[in-house]
GURONU-745108 format. One record per residue (C-alpha): x, y, z. Coordinates in steps of 0.02 Angstrom, whole numbers, padded with zeros to 5 digits, always signed. Layout:
N
XYZ
...
//
This chain:
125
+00000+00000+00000
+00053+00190-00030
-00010+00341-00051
-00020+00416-00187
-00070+00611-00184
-00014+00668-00352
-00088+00584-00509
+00014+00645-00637
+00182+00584-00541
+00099+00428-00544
+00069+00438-00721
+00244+00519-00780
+00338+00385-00659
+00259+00243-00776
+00209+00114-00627
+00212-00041-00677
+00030-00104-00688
+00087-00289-00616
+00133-00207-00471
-00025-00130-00419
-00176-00240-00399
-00299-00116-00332
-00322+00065-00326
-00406+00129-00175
-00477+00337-00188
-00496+00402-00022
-00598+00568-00039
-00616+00698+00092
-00718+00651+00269
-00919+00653+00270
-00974+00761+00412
-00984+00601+00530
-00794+00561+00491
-00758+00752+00539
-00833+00721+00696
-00742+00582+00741
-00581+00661+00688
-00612+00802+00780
-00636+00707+00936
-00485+00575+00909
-00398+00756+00929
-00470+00824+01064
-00440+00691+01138
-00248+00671+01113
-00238+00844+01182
-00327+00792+01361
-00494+00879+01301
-00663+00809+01309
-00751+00790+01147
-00918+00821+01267
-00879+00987+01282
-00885+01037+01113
-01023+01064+00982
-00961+00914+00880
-01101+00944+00743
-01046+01126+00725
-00870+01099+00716
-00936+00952+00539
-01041+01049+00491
-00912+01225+00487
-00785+01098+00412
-00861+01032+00258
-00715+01013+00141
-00592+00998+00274
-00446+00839+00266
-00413+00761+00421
-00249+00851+00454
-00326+01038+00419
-00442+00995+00552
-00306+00941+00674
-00214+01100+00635
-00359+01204+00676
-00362+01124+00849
-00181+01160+00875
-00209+01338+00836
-00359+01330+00919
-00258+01294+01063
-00125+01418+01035
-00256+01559+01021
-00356+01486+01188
-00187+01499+01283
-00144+01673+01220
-00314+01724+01292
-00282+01658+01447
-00441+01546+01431
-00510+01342+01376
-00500+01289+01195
-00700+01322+01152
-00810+01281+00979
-00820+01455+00967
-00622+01472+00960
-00617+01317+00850
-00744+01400+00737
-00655+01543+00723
-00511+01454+00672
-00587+01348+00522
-00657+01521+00455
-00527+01572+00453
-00427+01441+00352
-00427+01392+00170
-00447+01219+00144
-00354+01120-00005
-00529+01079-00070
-00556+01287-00116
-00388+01314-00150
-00347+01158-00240
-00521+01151-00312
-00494+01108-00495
-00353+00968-00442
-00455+00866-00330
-00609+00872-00457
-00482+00809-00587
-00434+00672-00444
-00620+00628-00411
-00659+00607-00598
-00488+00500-00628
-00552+00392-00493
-00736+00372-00538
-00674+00279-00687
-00495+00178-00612
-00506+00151-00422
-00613+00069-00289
-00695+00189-00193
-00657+00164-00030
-00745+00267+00084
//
């Protein structure tokens, strides 16, 4: 297994087709994956996922990958301690809106992906 994030080095690196016997396309979290993510990382950092608006935090992250939402707790974090207060859904909020997510910025790239995959992987979530 390996990851594979950029189809046209795939492409331009000329796998050999023997070597691969299934293609697996990941594509971003549902909101009920974002949840869970978010609370996996809450969690890590000794918060409880109870405490926050988990369906808020999906919902305000539609679009998001796993690891932009684990960097919006970390600032979330940062920006709670420089405040002097607890890491809220309000701060966390605030932090998504802030952010650009590869899916806007990237946009045309991971529609290309989606399409390339529709027709040559197994969808796998």
């Amino acid at each position: 297994m390996a990851p594979l994030r950029d189809l046209e080095l795939m492409i331009q690196s000329h796998y050999p087709l023997i070597a691969i016997d299934e293609i697996f396309f990941v594509d971003l979290p549902t909101a009920e994956d974002r949840k869970e993510i978010f609370a996996v990382h809450l969690r890590k950092r000794k918060r409880d996922p109870a405490a926050f608006a988990l369906d808020r935090l999906a919902a305000s992250s539609d679009g998001f990958t796993g690891a932009e939402i684990q960097q919006a707790i970390i600032s979330g974090l940062y920006t709670a301690f420089s405040r002097s207060v607890e890491l809220s859904t309000e701060i966390l909020l605030d932090e998504l809106t802030s952010t650009k997510p590869l899916s806007v910025t990237r946009r045309e790239e991971i529609d290309a992906l989606r399409a390339w995959a529709r027709r040559r992987a197994v969808m796998a979530n």
